[in-house]
C-alpha positions as CSV (number, residue, x, y, z in Angstrom):
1,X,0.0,0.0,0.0
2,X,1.3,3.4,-1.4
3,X,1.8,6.3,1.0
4,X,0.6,9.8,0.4
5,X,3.1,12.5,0.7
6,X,0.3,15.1,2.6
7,X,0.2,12.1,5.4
8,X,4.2,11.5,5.2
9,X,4.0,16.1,5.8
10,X,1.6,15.6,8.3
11,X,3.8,12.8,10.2
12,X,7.1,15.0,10.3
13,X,5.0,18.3,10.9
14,X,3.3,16.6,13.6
15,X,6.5,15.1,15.3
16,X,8.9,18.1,14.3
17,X,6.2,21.0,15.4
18,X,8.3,23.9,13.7
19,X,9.7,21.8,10.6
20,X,9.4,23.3,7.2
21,X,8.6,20.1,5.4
22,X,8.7,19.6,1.5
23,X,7.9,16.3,-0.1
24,X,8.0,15.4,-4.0
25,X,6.9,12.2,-5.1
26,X,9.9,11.5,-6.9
27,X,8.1,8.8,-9.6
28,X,4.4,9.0,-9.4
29,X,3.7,5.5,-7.9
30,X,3.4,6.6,-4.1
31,X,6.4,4.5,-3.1
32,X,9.6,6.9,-4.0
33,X,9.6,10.2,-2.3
34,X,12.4,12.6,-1.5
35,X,11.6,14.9,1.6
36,X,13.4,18.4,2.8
37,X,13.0,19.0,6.1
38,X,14.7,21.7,7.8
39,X,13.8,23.1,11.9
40,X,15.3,24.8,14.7
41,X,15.3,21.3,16.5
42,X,18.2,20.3,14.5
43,X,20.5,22.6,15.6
44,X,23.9,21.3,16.8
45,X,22.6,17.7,15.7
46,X,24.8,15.7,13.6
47,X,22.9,14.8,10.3
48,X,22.2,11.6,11.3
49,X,20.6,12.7,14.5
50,X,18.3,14.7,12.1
51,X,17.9,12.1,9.5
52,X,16.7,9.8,13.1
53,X,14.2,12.8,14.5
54,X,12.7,12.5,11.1
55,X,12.5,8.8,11.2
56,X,10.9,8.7,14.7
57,X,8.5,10.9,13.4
58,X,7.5,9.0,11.0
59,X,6.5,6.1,13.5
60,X,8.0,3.3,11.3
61,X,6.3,3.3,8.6
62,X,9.8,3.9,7.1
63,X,10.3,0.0,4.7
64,X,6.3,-0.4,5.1
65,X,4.1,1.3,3.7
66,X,6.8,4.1,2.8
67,X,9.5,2.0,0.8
68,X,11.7,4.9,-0.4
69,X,12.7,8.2,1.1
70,X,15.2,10.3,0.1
71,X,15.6,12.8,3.1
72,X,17.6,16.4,3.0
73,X,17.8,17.7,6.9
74,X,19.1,21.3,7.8
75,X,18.6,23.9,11.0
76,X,17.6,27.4,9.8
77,X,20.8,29.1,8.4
78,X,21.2,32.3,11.0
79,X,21.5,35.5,10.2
């Protein structure tokens, strides 16, 4: 069973209150997404602390119903 990416947003902005999420449905089919997710929460967190915040979020549907992610992490750049 396919994923939606507006559930897969609603996941991260749900477990990641102040994420700015973008997700793009990299080949049509619901099973291949790439995901751009950037908040304040990552600060000072390696990238795969990020990439694991994102995942937790996600509440394992990572390898079930969501088979492919590719996932871009960053904190707000600071002025």
């Amino acid at each position: 069973m396919a994923m939606d990416a507006a559930v897969i947003e609603k996941l991260i902005r749900e477990g990641i209150p102040e994420a700015v999420v973008r997700i793009e449905d990299l080949r049509g089919d619901g099973d291949h997404y790439a995901a751009y997710v950037e908040s304040p929460a990552f600060a000072g967190k390696s990238r795969v602390q990020q990439h694991q915040m994102v995942y937790a979020a996600l509440q394992g549907k990572m390898g079930g119903e969501l088979h492919a992610l590719a996932l871009t992490t960053a904190a707000p750049k600071t002025a």
